[in-house]
N, C-alpha and C positions, 0 to 999 in steps of 0.2 A: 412568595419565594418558592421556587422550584426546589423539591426534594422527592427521596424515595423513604416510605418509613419504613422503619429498621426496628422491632423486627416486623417483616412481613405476615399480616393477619392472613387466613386462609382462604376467604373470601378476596382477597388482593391476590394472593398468588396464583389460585381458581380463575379471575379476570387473565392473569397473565399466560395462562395456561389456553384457555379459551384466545388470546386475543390470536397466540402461535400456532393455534388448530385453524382458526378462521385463513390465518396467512398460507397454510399448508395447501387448504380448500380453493384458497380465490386463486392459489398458482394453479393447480390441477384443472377449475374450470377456465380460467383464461386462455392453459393451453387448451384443453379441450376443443374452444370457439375457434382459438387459431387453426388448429389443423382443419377443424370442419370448413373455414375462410377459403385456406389456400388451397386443398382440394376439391373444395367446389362439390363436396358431396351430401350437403344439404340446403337448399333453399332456408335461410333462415331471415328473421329482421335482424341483421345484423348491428345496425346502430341503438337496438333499443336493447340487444343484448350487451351492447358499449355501453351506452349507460347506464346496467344495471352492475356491470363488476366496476366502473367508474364508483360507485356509490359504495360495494363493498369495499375499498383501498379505501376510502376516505373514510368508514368507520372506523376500517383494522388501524389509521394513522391517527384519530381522532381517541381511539381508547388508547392507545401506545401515549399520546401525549399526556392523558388523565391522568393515567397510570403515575408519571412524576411527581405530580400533587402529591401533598402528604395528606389530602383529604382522605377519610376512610371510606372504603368501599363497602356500600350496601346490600343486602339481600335482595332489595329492592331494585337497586341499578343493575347487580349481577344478572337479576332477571329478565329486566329490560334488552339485556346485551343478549341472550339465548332469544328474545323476542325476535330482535333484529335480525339473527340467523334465520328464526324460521320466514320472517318474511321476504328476506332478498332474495333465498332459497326460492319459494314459491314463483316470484317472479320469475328468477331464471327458470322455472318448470314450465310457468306459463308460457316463453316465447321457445322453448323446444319439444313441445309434446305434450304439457302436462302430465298427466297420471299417468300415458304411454313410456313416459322417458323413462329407462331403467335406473338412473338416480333418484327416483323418487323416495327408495328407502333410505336416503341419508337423511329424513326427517327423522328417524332411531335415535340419531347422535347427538343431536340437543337435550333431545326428550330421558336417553340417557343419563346424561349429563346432570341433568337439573333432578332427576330422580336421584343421584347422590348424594350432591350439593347443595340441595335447597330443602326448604319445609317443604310438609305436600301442597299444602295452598298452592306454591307457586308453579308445585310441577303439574299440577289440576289444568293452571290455569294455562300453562303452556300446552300442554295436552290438548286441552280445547282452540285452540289457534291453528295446531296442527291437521285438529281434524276438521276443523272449518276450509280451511285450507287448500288441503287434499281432497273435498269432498266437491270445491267450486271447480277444482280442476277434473274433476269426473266431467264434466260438464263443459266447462270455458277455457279453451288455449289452443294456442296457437300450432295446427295441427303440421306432422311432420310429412311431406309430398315427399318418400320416397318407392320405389318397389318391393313387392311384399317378401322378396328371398333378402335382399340387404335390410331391411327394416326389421326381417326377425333375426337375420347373423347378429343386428347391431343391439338387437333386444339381448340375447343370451349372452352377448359378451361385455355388454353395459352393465348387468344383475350382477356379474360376475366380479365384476372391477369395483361397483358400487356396494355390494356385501362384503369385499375386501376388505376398501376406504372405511366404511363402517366398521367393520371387526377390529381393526388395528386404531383407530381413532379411540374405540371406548376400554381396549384392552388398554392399551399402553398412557391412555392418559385421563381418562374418568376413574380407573385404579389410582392411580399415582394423587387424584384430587384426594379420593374416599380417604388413603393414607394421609394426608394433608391435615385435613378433617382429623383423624383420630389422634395424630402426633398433636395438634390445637388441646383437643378434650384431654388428653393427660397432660397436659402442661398446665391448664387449666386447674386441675385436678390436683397436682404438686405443689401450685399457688395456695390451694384451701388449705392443702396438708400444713403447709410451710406461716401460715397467717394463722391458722389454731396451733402452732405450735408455740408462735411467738408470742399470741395471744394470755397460753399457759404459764411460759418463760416472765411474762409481765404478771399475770395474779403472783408466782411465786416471787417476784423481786420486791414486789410493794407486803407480801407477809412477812419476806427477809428484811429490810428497811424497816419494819415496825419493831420487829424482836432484836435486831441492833440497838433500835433506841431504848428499849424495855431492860436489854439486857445489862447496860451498863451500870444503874447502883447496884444491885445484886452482886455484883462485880466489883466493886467497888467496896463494899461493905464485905464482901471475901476476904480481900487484899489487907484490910484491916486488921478483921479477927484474927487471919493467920497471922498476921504480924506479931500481936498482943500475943498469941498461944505460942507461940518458938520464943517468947521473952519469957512465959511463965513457966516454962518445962524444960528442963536439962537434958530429957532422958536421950541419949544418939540414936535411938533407933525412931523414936519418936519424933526428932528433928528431922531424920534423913523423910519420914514420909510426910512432915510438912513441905519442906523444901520441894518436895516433887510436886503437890497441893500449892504450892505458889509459882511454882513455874507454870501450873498447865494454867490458873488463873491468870497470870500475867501472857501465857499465851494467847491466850483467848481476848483480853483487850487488846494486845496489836492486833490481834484477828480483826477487832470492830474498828480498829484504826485505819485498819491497811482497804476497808471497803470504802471509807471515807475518801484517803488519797485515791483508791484505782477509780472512784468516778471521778471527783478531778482530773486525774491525770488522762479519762477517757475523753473527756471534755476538752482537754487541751490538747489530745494527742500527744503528750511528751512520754512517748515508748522510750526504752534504750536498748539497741541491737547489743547482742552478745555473743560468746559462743557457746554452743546447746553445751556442754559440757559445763562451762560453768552457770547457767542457768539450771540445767539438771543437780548439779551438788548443793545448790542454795537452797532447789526445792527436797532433796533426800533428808539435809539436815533439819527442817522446818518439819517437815510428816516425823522424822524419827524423834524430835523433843515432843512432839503430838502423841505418838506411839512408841514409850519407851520399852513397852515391855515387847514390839515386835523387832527379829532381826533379820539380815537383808546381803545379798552381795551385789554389791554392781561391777559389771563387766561391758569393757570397751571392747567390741567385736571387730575393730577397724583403726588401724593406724594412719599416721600422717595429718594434713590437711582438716580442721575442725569447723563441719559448715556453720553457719550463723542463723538467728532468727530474730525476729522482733518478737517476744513474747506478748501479748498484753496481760492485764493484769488476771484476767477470770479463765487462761490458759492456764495458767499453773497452779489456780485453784481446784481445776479439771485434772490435773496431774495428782495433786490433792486427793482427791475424794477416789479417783482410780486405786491408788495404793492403800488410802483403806480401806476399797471394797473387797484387795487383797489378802491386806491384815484379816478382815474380819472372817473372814473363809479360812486361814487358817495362819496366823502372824509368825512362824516361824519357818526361819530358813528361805525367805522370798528372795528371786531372782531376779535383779531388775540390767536389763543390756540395752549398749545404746549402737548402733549402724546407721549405717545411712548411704544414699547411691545418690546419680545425678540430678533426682527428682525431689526424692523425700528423703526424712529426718524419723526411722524408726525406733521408737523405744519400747521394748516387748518387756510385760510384768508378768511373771509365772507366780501362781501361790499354790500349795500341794493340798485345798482343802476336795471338799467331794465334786469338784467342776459342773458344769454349767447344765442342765437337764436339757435334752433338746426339744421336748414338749415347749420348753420355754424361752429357750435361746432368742426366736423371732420378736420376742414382746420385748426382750429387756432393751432398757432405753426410752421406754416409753414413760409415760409419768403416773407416778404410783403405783408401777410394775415392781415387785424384789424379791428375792428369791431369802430374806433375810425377817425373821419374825420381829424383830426391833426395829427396820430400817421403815422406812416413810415414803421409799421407789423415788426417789428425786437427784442421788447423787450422778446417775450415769445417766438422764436425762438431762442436768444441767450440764454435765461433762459433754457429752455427745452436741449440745447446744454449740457450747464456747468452740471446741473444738472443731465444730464444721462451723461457723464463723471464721476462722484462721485459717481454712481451706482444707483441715487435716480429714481427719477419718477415727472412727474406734469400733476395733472389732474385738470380739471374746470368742473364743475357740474352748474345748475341750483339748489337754493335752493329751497326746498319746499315754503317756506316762504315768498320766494320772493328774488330778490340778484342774484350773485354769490360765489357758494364756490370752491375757488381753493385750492386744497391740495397736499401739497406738502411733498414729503415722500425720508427718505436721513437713510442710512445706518448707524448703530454704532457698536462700538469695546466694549473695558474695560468700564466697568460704575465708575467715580467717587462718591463721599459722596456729601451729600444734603448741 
């Protein structure tokens, strides 16, 4: 089945590059023969010069067809394909001059070529072809019967046109390969980043899955004692800080609940769109019974029209651990605002503790990076994870003012009513 692959390797698009330079070359010498035909200004073989661009059109059509296959292109064929150049080239040298004809330096252009885009093996071994080549024609071709004042006009202004052909051949398109080439190796490069990262993201999911399952009679056996202690003690001040001691323990088992259902529910895909606003209230009140002692304002920077999102479930545990990387910097007075324009779904967290060191700004994010002598560097890695999953983005800034502002920016669809 005919196809083109998508995306294009760089070695295929080098082919397609080379195949447009060949077609550039075989128009330039086609015309070339023609006018030397119709003017009659050099005894040439003309029919064996027919057959030799006969032969170039039916390679430049015969790789144009390859090129469809979704076969991949080799180093090896690539090579093969600059061989070819160099020898159709020689042929036409042989039947106009040989090593007298001032084209002779378009041998440069392959040899170029292949010095960018290949191992050196292969550009050795082109190398050696070329100078085989060039060396038989020191010797054997088809010599040119003209007079010696038009034979050197036509020398000086052939070097000329043919140091041209060459200069604008390797400038404008053996450049444009080398780029090819380098945009491949960082991509490449962002794949290794992007595969240990996920790599990372799986050691910690299978520690987090074990300490879920660890965690729960501990839990359990909590939920108890406190129970039995608020029956044997009257005292109100005493009950109000049980009461909070059972709440953050019964927080903490939906906690290992709620990881239970969001792999299910990742499993089946059963998301539920909403509007950021009431997805954002559901997660403020969930972090604040988490953090009673930190307090907060949120502000809608933007009326009307409330866009929507599919949240999935480890997005708003990323929203989670953002607000109390805030808390923990300094839990009071934090400012959390929600905007948003025709792209993104901005939600900016300020906290007023000593903000972000910029010695260290570039690492946070990373795993076991933190700026926090209790923390473990895992919550804005996993955050930054989830989050560019969703498509969004997190960045941390120093505020002017003083603080840190982390903004957090998440894609939306359909916009619901206010």
């Amino acid at each position: 089945m005919l196809a083109v692959a998508h995306p294009l390797s760089a070695t295929r698009q080098n082919l397609w590059r080379l195949t447009f330079i060949r077609i550039l070359v075989l128009a330039a010498q086609a015309g070339s023969v023609g006018v030397a035909y119709w003017t009659e200004l050099l005894p040439l073989p003309w029919f064996s010069l027919a057959v030799t661009l006969a032969l170039s059109s039916l390679l430049c059509a015969f790789t144009a067809l390859r090129l469809r296959l979704s076969l991949p292109v080799t180093e090896l064929e690539y090579a093969l394909q600059l061989a070819c150049d160099l020898l159709i080239h020689s042929a036409l040298l042989y039947y106009s001059g040989g090593s007298t004809n001032p084209f002779v330096s378009y041998y440069l252009v392959p040899l170029a070529i292949a010095a960018v885009t290949l191992p050196w093996l292969y550009s050795l071994v082109l190398s050696g072809i070329a100078l085989v080549a060039y060396s038989l024609l020191l010797v054997q071709y088809y010599p040119l019967e003209t007079l010696p004042l038009a034979r050197d006009t036509m020398q000086v202004y052939g070097m000329w046109l043919s140091i041209a052909l060459a200069a604008g051949v390797i400038t404008f398109f053996a450049a444009r390969m080398a780029e090819e080439l380098r945009r491949q190796e960082n991509l490449r490069a962002e794949r290794r980043e992007e595969s240990l990262r996920d790599e990372q993201l799986l050691a910690v999911a299978t520690q987090a899955a074990g300490a879920a399952h660890e965690l729960g009679t501990p839990l359990a056996t909590m939920s108890v004692l406190l129970n039995e202690m608020r029956q044997d003690h009257a005292d109100p001040l005493l009950q109000e800080d049980l009461q909070i001691l059972q709440d953050q323990v019964k927080l903490c088992k939906e906690t290992l609940q709620q990881l239970v259902r969001a792999a299910e529910a990742n499993r089946r895909l059963a998301i539920v769109e909403q509007d950021v606003t009431a997805w954002l209230d559901e997660a403020l009140n969930r972090w604040h019974l988490m953090r009673p002692e930190a307090s907060y304002r949120f502000q809608r920077l933007r009326d009307g029209v409330v866009p929507r999102l599919t949240p999935p479930p480890d997005l708003t545990q990323a929203l989670l651990n953002l607000l109390n990387n805030a808390a923990d910097a300094c839990p009071d007075d934090l400012e959390v605002r929600l905007d948003w324009d025709a792209q993104d779904i901005v939600i900016s967290i300020r906290d007023h503790g000593p903000g972000v060191p910029p010695a260290i700004a570039e690492a946070i994010g990373k795993p076991f990076i933190t700026t926090k002598g209790k923390g473990f560097g895992l919550g804005l890695f996993l955050s930054k994870a989830s989050v560019t999953r969703a498509g969004g983005s997190v960045k941390l800034y120093s505020h002017e003012q003083g603080g840190t502002l982390t903004e957090l920016r998440l894609p939306h669809g359909k916009r619901g009513d206010a």
